[in-house]
C-alpha positions as CSV (number, residue, x, y, z in Angstrom):
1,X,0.0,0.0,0.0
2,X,1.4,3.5,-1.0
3,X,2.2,5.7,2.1
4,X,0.9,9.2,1.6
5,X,1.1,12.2,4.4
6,X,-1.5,14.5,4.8
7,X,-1.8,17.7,6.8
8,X,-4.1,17.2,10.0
9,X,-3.7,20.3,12.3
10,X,-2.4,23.8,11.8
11,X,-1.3,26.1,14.3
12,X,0.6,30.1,14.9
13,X,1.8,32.5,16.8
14,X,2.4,36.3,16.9
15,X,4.1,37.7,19.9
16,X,2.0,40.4,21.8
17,X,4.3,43.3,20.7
18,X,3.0,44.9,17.4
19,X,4.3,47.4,15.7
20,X,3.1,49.4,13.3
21,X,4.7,51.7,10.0
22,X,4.0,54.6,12.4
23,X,5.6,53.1,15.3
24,X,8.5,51.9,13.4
25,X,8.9,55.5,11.6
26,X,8.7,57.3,14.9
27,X,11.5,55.1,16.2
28,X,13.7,54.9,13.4
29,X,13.3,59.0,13.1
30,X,14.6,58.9,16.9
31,X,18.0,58.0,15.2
32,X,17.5,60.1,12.4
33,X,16.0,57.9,10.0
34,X,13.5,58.7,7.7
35,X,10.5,56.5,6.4
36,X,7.0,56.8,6.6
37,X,3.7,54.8,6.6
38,X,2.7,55.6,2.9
39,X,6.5,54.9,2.1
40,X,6.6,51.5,3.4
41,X,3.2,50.1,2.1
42,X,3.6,51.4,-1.4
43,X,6.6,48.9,-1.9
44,X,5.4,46.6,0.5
45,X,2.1,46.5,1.0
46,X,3.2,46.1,4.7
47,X,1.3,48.0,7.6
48,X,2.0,46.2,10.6
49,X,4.6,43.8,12.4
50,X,5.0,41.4,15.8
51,X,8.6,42.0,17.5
52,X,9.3,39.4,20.1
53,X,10.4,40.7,23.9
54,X,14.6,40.2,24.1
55,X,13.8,37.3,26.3
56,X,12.2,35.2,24.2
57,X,13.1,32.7,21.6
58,X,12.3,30.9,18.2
59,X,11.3,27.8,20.3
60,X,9.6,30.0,22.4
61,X,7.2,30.5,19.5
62,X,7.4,27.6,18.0
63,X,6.0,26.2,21.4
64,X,2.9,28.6,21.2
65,X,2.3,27.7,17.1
66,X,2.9,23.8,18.0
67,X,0.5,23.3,20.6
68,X,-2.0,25.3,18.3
69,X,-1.2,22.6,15.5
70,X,-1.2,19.5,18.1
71,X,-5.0,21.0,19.5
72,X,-6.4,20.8,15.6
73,X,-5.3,17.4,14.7
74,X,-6.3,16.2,18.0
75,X,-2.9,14.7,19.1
76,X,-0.9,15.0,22.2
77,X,3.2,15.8,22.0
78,X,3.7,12.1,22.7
79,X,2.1,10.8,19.9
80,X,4.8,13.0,17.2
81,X,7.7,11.0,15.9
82,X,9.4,13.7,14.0
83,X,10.1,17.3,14.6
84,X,11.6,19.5,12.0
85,X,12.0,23.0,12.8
86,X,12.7,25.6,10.1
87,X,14.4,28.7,11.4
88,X,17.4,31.1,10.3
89,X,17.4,32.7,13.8
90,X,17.7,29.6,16.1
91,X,18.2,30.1,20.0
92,X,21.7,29.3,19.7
93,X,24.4,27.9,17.7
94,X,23.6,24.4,18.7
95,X,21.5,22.1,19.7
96,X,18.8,22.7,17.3
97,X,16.1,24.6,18.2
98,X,14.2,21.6,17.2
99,X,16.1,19.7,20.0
100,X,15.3,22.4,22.4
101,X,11.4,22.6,21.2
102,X,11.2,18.7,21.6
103,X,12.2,19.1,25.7
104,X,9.8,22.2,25.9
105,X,6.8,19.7,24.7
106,X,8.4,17.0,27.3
107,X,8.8,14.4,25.2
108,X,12.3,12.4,24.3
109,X,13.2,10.3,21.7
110,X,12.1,10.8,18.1
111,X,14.4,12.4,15.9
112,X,14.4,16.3,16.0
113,X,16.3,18.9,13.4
114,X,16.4,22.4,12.6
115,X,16.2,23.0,8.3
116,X,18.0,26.4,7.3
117,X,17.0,28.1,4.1
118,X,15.9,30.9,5.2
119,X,12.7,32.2,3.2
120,X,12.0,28.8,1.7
121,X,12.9,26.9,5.4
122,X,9.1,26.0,5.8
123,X,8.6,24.3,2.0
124,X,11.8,22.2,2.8
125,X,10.9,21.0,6.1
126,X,7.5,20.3,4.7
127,X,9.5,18.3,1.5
128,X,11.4,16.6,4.1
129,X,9.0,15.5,6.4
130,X,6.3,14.3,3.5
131,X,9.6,12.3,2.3
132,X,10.2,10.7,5.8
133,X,6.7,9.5,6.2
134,X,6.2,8.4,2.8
135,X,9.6,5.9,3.3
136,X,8.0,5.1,6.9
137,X,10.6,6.5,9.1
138,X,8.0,9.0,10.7
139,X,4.2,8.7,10.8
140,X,3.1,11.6,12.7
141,X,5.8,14.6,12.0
142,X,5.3,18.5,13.5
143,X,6.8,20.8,11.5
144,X,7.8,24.2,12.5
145,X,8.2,28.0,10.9
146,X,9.9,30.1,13.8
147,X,11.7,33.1,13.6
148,X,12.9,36.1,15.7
149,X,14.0,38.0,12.8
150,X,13.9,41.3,14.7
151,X,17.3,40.2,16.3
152,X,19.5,40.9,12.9
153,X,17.9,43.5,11.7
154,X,19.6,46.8,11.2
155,X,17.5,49.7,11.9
156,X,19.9,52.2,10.1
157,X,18.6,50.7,7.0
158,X,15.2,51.9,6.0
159,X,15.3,49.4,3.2
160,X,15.6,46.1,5.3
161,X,14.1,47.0,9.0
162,X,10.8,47.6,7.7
163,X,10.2,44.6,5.7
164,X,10.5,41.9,8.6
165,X,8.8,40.1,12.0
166,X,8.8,37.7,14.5
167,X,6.2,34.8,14.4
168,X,5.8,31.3,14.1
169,X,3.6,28.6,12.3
170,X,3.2,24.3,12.3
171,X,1.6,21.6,11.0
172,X,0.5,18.1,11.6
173,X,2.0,15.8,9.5
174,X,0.8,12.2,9.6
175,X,0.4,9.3,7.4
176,X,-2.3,8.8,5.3
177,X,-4.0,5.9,2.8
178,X,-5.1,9.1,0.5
179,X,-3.3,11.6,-0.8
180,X,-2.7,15.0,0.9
181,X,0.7,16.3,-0.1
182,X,0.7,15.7,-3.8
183,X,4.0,16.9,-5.2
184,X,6.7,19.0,-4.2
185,X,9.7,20.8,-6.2
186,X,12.7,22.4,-4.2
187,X,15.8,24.3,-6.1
188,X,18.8,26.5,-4.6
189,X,21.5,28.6,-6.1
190,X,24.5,29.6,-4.2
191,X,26.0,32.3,-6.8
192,X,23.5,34.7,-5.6
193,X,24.2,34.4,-2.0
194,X,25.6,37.6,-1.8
195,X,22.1,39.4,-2.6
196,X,20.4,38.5,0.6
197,X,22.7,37.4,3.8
198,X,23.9,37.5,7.3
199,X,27.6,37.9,6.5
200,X,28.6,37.1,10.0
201,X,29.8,34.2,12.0
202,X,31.1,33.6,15.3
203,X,34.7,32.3,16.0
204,X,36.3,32.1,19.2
205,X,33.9,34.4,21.3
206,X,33.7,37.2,18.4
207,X,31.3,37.7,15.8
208,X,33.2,37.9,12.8
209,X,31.9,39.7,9.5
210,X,28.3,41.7,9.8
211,X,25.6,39.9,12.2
212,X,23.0,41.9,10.3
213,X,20.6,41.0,7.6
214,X,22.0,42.7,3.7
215,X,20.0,42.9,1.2
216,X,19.9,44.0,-2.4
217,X,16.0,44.5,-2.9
218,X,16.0,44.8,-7.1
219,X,18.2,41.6,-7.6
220,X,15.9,39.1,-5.1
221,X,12.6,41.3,-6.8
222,X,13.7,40.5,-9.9
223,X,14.7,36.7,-9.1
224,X,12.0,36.0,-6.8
225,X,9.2,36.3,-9.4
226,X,10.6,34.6,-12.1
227,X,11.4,31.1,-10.3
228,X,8.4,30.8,-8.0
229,X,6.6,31.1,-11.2
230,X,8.9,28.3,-12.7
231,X,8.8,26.2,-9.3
232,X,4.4,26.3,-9.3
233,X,4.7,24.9,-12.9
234,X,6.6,22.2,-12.3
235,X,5.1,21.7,-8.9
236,X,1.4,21.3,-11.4
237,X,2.8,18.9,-13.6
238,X,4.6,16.4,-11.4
239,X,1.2,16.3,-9.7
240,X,-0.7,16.1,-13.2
241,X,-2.7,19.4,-12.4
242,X,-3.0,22.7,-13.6
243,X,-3.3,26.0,-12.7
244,X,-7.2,25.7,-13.1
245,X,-7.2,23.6,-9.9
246,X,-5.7,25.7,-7.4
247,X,-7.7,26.7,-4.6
248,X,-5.5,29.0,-3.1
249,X,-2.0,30.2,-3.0
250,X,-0.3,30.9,0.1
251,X,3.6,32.2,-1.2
252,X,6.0,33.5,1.1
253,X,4.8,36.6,2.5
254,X,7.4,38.7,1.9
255,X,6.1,41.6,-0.7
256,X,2.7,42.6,-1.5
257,X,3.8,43.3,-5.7
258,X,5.7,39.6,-5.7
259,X,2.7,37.9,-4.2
260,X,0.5,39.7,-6.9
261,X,2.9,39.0,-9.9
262,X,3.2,35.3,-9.1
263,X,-0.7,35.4,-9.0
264,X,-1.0,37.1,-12.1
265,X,1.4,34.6,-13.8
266,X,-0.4,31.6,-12.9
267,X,-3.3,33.2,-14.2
268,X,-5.1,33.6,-10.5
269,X,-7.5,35.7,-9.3
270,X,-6.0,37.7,-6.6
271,X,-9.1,36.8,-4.6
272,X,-7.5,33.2,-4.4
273,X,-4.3,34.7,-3.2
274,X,-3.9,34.5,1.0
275,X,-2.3,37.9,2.4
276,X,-1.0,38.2,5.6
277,X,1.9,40.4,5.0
278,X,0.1,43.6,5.7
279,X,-0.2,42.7,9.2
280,X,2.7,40.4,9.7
281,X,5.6,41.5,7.7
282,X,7.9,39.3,6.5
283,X,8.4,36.4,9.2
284,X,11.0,34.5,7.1
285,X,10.4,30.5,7.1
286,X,7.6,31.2,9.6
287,X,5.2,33.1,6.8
288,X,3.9,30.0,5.3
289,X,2.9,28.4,7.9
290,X,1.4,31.4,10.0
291,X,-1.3,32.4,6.3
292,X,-1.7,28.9,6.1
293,X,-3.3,28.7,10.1
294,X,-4.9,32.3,9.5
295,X,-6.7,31.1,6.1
296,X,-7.6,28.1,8.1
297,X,-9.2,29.4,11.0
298,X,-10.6,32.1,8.9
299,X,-13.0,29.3,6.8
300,X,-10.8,30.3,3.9
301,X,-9.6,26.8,3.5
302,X,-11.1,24.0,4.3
303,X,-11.0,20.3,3.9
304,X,-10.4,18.7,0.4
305,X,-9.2,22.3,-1.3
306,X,-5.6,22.0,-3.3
307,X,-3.5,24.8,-2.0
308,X,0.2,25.6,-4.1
309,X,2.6,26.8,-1.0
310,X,5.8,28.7,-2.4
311,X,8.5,30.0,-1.1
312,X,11.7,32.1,-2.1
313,X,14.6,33.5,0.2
314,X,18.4,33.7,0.8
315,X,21.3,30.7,-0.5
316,X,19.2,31.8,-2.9
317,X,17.0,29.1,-2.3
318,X,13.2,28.5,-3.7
319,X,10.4,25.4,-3.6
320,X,6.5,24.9,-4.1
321,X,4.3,22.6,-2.0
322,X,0.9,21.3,-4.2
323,X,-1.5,19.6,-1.3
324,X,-4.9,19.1,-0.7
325,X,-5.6,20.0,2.5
């Protein structure tokens, strides 16, 4: 019998602290930085942001989305066999914050990993975890969006600080006689890592290199919209659909105008198109995951509707998720 995995619980989380273009102006104006509400949502579409407390982690979230996802599909943390956490902004350099979540739902055991590819993080963890389950090394997988992006931001640059938050997002995972994930298509190209990085490491108690996010906004515009488009296609026709049965599309919530132009590509309305970025900003790996659980608990989606998940980000890496939900 052909193992499939289908997705049986969602779950999120925004920390209390929200910020808005006006807060964000006012501060960055404090340090003589100029931006303004009108300025940020005319390129972003953004309005609004979370930013966690300093105290508090990506597993912190994480714990908060999981136990939304666990409640939905009706499990407890003992019955999950596989935790995959996707994070650029883990609570330290190691163990995983995986690890780390897996003791703050007190249970031991099962295998538990961080995925890093920034933007994309949540579609690879997803890939992953659809591929462990279909092989039968999993059955009941949590996977995890989480991200405290607010820690390498650099609010001297009005081009990157306005564009990113803190949040987190999972899933349920579990096996399945019918299929729920129906294809997925992952790609990553390392000669543009320059265009959006953390140039910094540590080494022997120093950060070396920039601990702050760079970006170069025109290059990852102009890349972004070309291979999501190219990454939904092929997505479609290793699951034999087209783009005439997409329900919705939940893309990384990164930029209102690349959302749009993905949408437009496909030849979707834009009333199938799930925004959250207005009020969430750009949560990194945690985006997907986070419009997936709002669309959900919204009515948007509902049992038995194909959804496309896509995702770009830095590495430069890319991927598409086709399901039905």
């Amino acid at each position: 019998m052909t193992q499939y995995s289908r997705i049986t619980g969602t779950g999120s989380y925004l920390p209390p602290k929200r910020v808005t273009n006006e807060d964000l102006a006012a501060q960055l104006a404090a340090d003589g930085i100029e931006t303004s509400d009108q300025w940020i949502v005319e390129r972003t579409g953004i309005r609004a942001r979370h930013f966690a407390e300093p105290d508090v982690t990506s597993s912190d979230l994480a714990l908060h989305a999981a136990r939304g996802a666990l409640e939905a599909a009706g499990r407890k943390p003992s019955d999950i066999d596989l935790i995959i956490v996707a994070t650029s902004t883990p609570d330290m350099v190691f163990p995983s914050s995986a690890a780390i979540l897996q003791h703050k739902l007190g249970i031991a055991g099962c295998p538990a990993f961080d995925v890093q590819a920034v933007c994309s993080g949540f579609v690879y963890a997803l890939t992953v975890a659809d591929a462990m389950i279909r092989t039968g090394s999993a059955s009941k997988a949590l996977v995890v969006g989480a991200e405290v992006f607010s820690r390498i931001l650099d609010f001297k640059d009005r081009t990157t600080c306005v564009l990113f938050g803190d949040g987190a997002g999972a899933v349920v995972l579990e096996a399945s006689d019918t299929p729920g994930i129906l294809a997925t298509d992952l790609h990553a190209d390392g000669k543009h890592v320059g265009i959006l990085c953390v140039p910094g490491s540590v080494s022997g108690g120093k950060v070396l290199g920039d601990p702050l996010l760079k970006m170069d906004g025109q290059a990852v515009f102009k890349l972004a919209v070309g291979v999501l488009e190219q990454s939904a296609r092929a997505t479609l026709e290793k699951a034999g659909r087209t783009e005439a049965d997409i329900d919705w599309l939940i893309p990384h919530q990164a930029n209102l105008r690349i959302m749009q132009g993905t949408a437009k590509k496909l030849k979707l309305p834009l009333e199938k198109l799930v925004v959250t970025v207005d009020q969430h900003g750009n949560t990194s790996a945690a985006s997907i995951p986070l419009a997936l659980d709002a669309a959900v608990r919204k009515g948007q989606v509902r049992k038995g509707d194909t959804v496309l998940l896509e995702g770009v980000g830095g590495g430069f890496t890319w991927g598409a998720v086709l399901l039905d939900f």
